[in-house]
N, CA, C and O of each residue as an XYZ file, in Angstrom:
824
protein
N      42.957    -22.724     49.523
C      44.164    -22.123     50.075
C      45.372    -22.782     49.436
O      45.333    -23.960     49.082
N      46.694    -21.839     49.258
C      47.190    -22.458     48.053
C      48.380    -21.268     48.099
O      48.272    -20.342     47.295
N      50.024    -21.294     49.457
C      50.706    -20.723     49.304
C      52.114    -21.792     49.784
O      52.090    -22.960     50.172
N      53.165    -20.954     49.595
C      53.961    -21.721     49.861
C      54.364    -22.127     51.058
O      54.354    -21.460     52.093
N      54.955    -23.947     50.823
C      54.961    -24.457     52.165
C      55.977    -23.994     53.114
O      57.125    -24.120     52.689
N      55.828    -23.352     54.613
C      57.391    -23.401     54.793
C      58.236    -24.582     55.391
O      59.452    -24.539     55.573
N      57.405    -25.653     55.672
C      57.564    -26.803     56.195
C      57.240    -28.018     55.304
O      56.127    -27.861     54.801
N      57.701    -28.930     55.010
C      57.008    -30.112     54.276
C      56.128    -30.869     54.941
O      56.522    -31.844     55.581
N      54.558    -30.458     54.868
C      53.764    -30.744     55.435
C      52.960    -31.767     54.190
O      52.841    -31.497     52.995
N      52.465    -33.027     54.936
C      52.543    -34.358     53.956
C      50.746    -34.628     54.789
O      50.589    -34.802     55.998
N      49.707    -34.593     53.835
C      48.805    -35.180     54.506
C      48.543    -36.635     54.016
O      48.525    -36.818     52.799
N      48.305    -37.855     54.996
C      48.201    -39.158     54.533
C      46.497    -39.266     55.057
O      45.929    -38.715     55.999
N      45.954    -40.285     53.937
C      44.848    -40.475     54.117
C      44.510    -41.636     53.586
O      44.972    -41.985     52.500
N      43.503    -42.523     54.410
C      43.508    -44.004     54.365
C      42.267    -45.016     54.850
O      42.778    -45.849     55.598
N      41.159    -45.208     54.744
C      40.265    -45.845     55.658
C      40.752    -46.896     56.842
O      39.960    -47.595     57.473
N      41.728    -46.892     56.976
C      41.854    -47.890     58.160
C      42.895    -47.016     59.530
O      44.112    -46.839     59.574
N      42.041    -46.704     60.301
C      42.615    -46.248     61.383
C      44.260    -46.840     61.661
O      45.256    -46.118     61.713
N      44.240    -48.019     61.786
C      45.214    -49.054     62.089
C      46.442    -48.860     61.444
O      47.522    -48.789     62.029
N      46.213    -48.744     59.827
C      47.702    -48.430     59.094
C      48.092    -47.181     59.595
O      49.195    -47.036     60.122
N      47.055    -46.006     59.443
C      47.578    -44.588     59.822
C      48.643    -44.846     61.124
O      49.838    -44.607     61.303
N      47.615    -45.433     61.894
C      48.877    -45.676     63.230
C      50.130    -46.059     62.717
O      51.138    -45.356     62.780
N      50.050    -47.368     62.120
C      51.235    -47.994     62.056
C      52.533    -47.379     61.187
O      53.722    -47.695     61.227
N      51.686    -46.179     60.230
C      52.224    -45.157     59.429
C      52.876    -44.313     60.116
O      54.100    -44.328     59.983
N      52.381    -43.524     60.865
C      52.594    -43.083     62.371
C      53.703    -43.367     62.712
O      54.776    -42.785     62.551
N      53.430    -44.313     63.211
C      54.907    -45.012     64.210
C      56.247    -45.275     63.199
O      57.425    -45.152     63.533
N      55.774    -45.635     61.989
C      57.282    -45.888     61.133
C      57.757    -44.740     60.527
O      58.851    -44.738     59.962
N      57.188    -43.958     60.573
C      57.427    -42.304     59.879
C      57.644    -41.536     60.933
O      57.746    -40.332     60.697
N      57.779    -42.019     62.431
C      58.133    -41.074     63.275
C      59.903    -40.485     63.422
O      60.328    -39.598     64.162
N      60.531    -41.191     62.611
C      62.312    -40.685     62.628
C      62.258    -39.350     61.750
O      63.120    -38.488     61.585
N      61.306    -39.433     61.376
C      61.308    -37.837     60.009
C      59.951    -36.869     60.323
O      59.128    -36.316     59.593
N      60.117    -36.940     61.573
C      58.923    -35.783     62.476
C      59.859    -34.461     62.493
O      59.271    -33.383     62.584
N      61.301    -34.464     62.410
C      62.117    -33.311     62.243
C      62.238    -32.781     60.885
O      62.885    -31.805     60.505
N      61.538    -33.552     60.249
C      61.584    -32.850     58.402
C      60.406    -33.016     58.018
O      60.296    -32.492     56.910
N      59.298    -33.549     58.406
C      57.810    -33.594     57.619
C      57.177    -33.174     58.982
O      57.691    -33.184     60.101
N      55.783    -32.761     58.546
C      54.572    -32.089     59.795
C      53.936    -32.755     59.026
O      53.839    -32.339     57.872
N      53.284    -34.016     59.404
C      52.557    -34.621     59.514
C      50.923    -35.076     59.879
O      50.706    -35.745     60.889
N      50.034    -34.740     59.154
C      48.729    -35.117     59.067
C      47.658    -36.288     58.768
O      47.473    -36.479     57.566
N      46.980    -37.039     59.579
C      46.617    -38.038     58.752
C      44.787    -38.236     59.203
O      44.256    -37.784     60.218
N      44.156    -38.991     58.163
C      42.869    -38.613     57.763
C      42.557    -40.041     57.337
O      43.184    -40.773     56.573
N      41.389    -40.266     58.045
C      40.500    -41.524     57.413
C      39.893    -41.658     55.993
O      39.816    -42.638     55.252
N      39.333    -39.897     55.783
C      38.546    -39.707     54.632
C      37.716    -38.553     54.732
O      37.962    -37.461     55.243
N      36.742    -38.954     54.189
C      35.949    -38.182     53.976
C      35.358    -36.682     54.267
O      35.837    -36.042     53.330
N      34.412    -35.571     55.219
C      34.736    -34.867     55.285
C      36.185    -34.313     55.720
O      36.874    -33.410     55.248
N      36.352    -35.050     56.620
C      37.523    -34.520     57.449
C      38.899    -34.455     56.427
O      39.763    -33.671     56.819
N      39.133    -35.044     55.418
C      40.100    -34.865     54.499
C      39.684    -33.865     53.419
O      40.623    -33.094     53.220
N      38.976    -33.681     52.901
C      38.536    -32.618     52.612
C      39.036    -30.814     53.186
O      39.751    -29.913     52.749
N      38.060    -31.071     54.514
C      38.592    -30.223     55.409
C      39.520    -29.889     55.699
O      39.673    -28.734     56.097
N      40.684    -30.908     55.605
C      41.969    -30.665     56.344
C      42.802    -29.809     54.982
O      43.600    -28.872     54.986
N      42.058    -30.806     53.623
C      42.061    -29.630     52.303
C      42.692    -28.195     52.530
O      43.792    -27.645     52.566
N      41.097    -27.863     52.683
C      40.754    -26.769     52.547
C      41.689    -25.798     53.171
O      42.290    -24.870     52.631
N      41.701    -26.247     54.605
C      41.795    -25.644     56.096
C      43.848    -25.608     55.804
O      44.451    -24.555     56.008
N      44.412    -26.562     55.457
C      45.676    -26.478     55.141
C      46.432    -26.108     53.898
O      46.016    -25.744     52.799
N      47.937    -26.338     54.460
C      48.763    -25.885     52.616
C      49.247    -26.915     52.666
O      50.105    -26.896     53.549
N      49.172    -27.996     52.123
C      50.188    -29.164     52.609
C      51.343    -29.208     51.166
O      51.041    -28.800     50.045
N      52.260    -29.616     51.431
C      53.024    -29.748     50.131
C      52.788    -31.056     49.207
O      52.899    -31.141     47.984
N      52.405    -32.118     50.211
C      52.032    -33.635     49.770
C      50.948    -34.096     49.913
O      50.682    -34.072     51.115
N      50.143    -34.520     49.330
C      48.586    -35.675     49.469
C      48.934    -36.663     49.603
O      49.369    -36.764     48.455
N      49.197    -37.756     50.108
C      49.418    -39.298     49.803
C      47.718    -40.058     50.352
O      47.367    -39.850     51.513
N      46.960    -40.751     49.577
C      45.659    -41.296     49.772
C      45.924    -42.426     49.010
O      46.517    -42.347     47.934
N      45.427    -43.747     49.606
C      44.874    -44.543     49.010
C      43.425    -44.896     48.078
O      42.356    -45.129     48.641
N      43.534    -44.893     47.043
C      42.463    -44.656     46.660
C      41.059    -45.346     46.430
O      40.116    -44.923     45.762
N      41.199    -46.918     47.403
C      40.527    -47.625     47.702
C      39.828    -47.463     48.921
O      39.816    -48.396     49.723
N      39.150    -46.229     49.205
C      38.690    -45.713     50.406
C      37.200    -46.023     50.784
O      36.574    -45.668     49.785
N      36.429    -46.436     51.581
C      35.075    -46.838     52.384
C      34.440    -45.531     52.039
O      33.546    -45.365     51.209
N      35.177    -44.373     52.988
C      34.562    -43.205     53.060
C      34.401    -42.256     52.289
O      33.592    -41.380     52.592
N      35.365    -42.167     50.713
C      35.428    -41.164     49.886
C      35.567    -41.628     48.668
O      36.003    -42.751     48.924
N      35.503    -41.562     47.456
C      35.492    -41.410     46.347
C      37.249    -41.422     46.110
O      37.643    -40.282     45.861
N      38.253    -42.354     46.134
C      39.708    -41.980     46.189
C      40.127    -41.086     44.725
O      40.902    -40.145     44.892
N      39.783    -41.278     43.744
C      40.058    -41.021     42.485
C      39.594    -39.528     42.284
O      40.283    -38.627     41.805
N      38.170    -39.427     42.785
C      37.334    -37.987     43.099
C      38.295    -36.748     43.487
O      38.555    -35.667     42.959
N      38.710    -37.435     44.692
C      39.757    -37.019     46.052
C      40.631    -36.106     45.674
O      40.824    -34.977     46.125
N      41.202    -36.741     44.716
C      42.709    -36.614     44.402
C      42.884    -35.387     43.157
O      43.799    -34.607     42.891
N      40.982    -35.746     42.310
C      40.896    -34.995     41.622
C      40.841    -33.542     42.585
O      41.565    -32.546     42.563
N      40.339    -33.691     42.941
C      39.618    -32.590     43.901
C      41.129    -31.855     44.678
O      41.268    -30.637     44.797
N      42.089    -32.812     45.112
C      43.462    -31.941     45.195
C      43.949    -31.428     44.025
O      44.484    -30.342     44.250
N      43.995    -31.745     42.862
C      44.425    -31.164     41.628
C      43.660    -29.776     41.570
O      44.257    -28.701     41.517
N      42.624    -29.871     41.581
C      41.764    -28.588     41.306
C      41.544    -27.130     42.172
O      41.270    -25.970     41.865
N      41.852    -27.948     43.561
C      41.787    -26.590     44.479
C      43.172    -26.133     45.193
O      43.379    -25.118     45.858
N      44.449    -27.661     44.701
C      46.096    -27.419     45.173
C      46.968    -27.764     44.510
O      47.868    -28.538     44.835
N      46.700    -26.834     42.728
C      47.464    -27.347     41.642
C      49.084    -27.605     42.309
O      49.880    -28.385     41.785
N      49.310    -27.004     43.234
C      50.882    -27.265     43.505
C      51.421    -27.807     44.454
O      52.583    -27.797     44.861
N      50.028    -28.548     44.978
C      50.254    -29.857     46.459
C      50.766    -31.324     44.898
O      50.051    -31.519     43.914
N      51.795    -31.895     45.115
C      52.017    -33.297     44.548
C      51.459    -34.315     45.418
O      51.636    -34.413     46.632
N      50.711    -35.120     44.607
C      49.982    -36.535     44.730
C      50.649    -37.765     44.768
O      51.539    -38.122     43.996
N      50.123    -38.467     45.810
C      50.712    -39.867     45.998
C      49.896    -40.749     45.919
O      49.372    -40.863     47.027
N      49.181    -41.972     44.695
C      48.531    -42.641     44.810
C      48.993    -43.813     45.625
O      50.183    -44.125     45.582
N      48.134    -44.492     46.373
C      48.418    -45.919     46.694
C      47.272    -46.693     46.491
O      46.236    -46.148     46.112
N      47.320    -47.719     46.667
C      46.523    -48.765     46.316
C      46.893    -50.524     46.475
O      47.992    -50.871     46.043
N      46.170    -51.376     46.958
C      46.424    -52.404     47.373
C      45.692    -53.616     46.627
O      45.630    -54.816     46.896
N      45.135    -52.805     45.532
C      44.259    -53.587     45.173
C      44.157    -53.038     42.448
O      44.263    -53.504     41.313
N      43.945    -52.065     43.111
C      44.243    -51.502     41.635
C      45.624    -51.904     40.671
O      46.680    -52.026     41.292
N      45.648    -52.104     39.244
C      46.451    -52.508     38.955
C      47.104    -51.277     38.569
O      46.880    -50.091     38.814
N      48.046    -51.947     37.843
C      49.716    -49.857     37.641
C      48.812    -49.437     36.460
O      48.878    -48.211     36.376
N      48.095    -49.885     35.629
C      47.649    -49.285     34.427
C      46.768    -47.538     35.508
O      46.942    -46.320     35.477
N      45.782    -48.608     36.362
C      44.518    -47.884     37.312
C      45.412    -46.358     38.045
O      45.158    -45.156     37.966
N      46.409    -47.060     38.674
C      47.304    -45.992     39.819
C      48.315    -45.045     38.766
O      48.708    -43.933     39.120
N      48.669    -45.636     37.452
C      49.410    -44.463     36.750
C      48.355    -43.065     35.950
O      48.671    -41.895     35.735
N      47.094    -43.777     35.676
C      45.949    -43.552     35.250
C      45.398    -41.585     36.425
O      45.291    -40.393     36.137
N      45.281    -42.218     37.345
C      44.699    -41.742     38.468
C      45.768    -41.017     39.149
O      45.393    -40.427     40.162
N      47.333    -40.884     38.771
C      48.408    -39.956     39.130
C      48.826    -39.317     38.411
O      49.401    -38.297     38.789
N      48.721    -39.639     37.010
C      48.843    -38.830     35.943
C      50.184    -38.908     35.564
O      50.850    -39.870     35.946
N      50.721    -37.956     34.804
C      51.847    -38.284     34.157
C      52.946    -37.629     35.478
O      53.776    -38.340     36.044
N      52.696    -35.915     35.842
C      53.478    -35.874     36.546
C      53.546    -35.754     38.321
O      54.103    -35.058     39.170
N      52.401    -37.151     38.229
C      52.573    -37.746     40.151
C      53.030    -38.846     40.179
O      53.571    -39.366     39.204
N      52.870    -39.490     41.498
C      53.372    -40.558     41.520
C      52.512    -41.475     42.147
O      51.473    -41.081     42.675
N      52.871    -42.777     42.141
C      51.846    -43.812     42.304
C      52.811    -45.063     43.330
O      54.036    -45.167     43.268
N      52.072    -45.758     44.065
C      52.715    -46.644     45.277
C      51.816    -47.969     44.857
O      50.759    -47.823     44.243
N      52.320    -49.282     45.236
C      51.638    -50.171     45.354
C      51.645    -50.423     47.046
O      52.668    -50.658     47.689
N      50.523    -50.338     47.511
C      50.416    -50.928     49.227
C      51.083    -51.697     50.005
O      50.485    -52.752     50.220
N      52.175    -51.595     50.567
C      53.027    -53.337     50.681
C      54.371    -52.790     50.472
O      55.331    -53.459     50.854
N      54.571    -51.548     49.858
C      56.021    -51.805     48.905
C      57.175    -51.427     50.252
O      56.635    -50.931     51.241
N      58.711    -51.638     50.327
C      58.867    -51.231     51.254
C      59.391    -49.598     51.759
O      59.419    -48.572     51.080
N      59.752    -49.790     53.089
C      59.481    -48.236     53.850
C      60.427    -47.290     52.866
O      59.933    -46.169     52.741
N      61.577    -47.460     52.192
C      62.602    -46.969     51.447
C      61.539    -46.397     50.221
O      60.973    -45.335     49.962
N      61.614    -47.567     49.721
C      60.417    -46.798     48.419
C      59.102    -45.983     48.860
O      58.589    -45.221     48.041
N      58.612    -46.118     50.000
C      57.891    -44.920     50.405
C      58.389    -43.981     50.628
O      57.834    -43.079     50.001
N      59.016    -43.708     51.086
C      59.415    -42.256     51.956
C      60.468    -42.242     50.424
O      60.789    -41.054     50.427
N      60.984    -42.702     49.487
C      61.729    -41.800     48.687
C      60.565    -41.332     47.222
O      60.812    -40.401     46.456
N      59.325    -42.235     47.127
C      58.135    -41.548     46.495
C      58.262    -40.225     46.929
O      58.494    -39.358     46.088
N      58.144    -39.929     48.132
C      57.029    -38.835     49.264
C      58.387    -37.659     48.814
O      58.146    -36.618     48.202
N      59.579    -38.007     49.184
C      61.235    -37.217     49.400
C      60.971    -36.651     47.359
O      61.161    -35.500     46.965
N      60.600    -37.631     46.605
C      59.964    -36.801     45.330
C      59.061    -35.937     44.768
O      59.242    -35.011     43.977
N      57.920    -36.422     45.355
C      57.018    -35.634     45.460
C      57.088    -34.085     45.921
O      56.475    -33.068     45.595
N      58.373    -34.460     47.051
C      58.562    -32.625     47.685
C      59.396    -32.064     47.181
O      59.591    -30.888     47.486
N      60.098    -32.635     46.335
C      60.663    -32.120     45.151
C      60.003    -31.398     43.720
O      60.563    -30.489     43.107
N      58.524    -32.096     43.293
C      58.095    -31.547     42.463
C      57.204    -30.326     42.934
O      56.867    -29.394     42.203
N      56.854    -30.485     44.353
C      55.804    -29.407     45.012
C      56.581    -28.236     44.886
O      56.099    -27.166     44.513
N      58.337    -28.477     45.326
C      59.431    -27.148     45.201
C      59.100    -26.441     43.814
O      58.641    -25.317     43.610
N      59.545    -27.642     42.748
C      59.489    -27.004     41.345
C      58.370    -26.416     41.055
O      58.448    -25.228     40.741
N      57.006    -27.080     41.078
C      56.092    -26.184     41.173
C      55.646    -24.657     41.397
O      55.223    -23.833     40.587
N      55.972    -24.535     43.268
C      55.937    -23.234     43.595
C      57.311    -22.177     42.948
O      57.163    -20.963     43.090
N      58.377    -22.601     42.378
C      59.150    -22.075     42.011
C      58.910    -21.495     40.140
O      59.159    -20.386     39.667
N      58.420    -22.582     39.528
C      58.119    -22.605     38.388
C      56.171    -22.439     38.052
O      55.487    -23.365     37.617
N      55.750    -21.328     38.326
C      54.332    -21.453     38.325
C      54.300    -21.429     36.752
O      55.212    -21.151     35.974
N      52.609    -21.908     36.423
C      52.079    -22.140     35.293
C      50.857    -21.715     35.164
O      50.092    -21.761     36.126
N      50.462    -21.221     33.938
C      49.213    -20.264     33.720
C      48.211    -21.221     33.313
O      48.685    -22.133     32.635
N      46.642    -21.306     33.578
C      45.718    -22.518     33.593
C      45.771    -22.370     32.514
O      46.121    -21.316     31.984
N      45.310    -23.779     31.704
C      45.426    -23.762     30.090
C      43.928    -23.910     29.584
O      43.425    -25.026     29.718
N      43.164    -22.901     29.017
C      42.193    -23.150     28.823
C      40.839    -24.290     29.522
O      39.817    -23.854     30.052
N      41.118    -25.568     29.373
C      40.610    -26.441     29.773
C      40.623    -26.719     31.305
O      39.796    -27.481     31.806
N      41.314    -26.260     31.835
C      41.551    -26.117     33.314
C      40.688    -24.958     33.591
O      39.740    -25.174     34.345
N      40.893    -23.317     32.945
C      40.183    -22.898     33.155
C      38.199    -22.534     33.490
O      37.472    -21.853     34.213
N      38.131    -23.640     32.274
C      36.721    -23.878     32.098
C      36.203    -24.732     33.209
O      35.031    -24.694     33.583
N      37.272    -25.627     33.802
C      36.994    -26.771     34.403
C      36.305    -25.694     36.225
O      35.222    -25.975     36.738
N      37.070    -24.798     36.693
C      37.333    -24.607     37.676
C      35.724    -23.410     37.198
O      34.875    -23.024     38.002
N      35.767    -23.147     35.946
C      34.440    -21.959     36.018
C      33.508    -23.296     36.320
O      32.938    -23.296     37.411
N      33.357    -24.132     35.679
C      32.120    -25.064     35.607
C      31.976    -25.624     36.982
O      30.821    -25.823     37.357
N      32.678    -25.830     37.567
C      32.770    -26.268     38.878
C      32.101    -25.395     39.796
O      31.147    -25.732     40.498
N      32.677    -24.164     39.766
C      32.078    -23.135     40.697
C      30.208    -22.907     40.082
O      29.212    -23.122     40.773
N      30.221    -22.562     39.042
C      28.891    -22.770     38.960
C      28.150    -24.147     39.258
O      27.026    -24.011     39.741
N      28.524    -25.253     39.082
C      27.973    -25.941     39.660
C      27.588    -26.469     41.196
O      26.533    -26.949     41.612
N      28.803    -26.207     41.854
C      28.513    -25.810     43.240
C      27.096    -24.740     43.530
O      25.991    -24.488     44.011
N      27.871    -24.532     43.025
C      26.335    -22.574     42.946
C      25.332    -22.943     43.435
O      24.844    -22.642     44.524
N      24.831    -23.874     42.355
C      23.274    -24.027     41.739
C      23.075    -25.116     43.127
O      22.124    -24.897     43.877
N      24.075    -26.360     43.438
C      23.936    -27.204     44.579
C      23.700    -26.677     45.805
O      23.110    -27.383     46.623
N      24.097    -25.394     46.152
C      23.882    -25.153     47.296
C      22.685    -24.162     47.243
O      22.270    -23.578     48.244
N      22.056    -23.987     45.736
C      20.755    -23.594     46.218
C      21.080    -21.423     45.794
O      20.261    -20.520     45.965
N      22.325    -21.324     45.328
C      22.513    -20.159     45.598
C      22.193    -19.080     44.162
O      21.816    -17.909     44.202
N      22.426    -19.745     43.203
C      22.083    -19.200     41.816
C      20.725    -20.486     41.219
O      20.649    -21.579     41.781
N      20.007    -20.197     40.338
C      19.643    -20.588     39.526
C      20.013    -20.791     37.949
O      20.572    -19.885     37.330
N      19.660    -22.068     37.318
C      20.447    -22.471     36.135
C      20.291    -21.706     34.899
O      20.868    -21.820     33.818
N      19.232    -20.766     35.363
C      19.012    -19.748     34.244
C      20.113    -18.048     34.692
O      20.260    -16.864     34.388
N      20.474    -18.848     35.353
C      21.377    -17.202     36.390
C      22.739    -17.441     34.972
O      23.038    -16.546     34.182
N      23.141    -18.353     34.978
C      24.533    -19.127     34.701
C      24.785    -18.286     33.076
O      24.064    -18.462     32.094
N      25.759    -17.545     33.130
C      26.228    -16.927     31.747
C      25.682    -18.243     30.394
O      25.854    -19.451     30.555
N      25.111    -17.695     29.291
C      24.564    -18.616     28.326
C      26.020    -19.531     27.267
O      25.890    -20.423     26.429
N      27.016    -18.993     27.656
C      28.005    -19.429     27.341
C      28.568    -21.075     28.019
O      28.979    -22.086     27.450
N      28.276    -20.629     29.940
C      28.857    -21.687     30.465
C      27.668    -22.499     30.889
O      27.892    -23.265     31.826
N      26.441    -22.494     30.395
C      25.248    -22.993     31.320
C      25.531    -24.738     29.966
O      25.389    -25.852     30.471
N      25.854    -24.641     28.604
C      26.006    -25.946     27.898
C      27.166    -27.104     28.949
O      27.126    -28.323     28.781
N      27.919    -26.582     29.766
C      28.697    -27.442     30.190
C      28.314    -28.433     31.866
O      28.998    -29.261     32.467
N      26.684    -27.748     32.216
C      26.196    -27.434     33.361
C      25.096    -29.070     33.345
O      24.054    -28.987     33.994
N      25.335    -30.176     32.754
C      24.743    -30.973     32.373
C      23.986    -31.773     33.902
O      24.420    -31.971     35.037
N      23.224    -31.947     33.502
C      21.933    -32.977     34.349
C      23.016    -34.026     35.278
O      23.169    -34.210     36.486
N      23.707    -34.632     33.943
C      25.008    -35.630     34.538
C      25.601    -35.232     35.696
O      25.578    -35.895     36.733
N      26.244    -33.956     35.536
C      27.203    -33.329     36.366
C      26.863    -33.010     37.561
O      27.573    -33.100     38.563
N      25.184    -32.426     37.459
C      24.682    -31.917     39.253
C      24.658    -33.500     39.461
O      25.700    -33.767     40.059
N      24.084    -34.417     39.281
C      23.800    -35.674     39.688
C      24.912    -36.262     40.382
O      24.728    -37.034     41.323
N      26.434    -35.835     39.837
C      27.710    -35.836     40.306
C      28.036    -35.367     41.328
O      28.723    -35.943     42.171
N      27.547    -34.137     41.415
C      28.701    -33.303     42.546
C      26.922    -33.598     43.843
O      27.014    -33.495     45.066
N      25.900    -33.855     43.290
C      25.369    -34.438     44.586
C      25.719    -35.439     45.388
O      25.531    -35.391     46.604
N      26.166    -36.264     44.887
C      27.239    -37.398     45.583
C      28.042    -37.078     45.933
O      28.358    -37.545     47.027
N      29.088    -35.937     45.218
C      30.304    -35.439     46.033
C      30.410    -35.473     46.734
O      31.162    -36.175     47.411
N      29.168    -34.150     47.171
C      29.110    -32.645     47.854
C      28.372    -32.951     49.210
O      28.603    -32.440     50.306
N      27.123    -34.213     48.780
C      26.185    -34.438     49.553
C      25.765    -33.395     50.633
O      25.798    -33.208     51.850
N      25.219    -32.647     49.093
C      24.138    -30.984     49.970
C      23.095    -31.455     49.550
O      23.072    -32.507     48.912
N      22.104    -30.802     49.816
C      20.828    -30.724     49.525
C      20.457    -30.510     47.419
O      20.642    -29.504     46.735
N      19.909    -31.905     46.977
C      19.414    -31.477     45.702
C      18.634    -30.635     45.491
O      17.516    -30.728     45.996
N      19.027    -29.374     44.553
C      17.534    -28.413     43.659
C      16.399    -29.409     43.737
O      16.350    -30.574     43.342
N      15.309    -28.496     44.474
C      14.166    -29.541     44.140
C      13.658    -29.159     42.456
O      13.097    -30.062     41.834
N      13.846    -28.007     41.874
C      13.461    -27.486     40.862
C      14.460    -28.320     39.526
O      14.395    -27.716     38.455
N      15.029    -29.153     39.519
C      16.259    -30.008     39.068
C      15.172    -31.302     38.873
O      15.729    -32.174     38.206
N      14.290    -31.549     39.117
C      13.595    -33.046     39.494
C      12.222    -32.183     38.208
O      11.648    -32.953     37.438
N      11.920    -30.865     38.156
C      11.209    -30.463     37.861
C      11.350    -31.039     35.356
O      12.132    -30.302     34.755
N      10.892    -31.742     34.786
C      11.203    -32.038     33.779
C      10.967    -30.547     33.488
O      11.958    -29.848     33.695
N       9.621    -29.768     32.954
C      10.064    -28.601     32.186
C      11.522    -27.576     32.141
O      12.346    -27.041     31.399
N      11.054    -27.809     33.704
C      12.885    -26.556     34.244
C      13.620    -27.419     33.564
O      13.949    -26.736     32.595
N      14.188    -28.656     33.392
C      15.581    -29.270     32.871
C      15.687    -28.957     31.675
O      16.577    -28.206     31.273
N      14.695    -29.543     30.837
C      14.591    -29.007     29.918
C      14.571    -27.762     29.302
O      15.060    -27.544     28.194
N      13.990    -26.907     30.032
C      14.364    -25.231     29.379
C      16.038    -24.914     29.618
O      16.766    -24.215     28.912
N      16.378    -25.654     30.827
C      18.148    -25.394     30.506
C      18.968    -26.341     29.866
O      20.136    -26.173     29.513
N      18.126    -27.567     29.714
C      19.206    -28.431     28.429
C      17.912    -28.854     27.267
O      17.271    -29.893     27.422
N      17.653    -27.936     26.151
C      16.603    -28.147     25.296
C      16.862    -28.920     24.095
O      16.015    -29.132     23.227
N      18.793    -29.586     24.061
C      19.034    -30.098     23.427
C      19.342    -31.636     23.470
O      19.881    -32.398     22.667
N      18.579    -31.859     25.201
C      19.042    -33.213     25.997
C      17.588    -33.863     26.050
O      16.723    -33.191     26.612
N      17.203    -35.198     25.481
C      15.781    -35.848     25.567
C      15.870    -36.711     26.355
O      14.889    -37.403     26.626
């Protein structure tokens, strides 16, 4: 889901119950300009994904429950026009500029409340430009979001790897289900464990 915000709706997400609170409570003077969401992790951030339009992500990406780096990818891919807020308490600026890319932004854990909330007051600035200025996927994005969906596919059991156009089945690698089984944590192809089957769909992988 993926329309425009009419509210600046900011989801924060964090493994420690405790900061969220304390996030909470210091971000409560700007409950009249942000709608506010916050998330431990894992499914439930996801979910709140899916289920919302938010204009902002802010996650730490040192998370118990989720994959932070995964995460964030995973907002890029399904809310090209939600802006990202890395934080981190522990990663160095090479890791957090790395993992925000050129045009997000990145927090060190600690920093103070001013430089947060004027990150976040940016961020809803680029989410504006965004929905105002859309952009057409560039090839590589495109492929990214076909390969994805087929790979989901095959994880949930719904296509087979011989189903998969012979074009996009080379990008469909052993690596990758092994990946999004950790993601996704669905049920593995038992036919995936099978060596001949792998091999008849990667005959160029030993």
């Amino acid at each position: 889901m993926q329309s425009k915000c009419q509210i600046e709706s900011i989801l924060f997400v964090d493994d420690s119950p405790d900061f969220l609170e304390a996030l909470r409570d210091r971000l409560a003077f700007l409950r009249d300009r942000w709608q506010m969401a916050f998330s431990t992790g894992g499914d439930d951030a996801i979910r709140r994904l899916q289920d919302n339009d938010f204009c902002v992500v802010v996650s730490d990406i040192d998370n118990r429950y989720l994959n932070g780096e995964a995460f964030m990818e995973t907002v890029r891919k399904q809310a090209p026009n939600t802006a990202r807020v890395v934080m981190s308490s522990k990663a160095d600026t090479a890791r957090l500029h790395h993992v925000a890319d050129s045009e997000n932004f990145y927090l060190k854990k600690g920093c103070s409340m001013p430089q947060f909330v004027a990150a976040i007051e940016e961020a809803i600035e680029l989410h504006r430009f965004l929905q105002q200025h859309p952009r057409e996927l560039t090839n590589q994005e495109l492929t990214e979001v076909i390969v994805d969906f087929f790979t989901r596919e095959v994880m949930r059991q719904k296509i087979r790897i011989d189903d998969i156009p012979a074009q996009i089945r080379p990008y469909i690698t052993r690596e990758l289900l092994k990946q999004s089984k950790s993601d996704t944590q669905v049920p593995y192809v038992e036919e995936l464990d099978n060596q001949s089957i792998i091999d008849s769909a990667w005959p160029d992988v030993t």
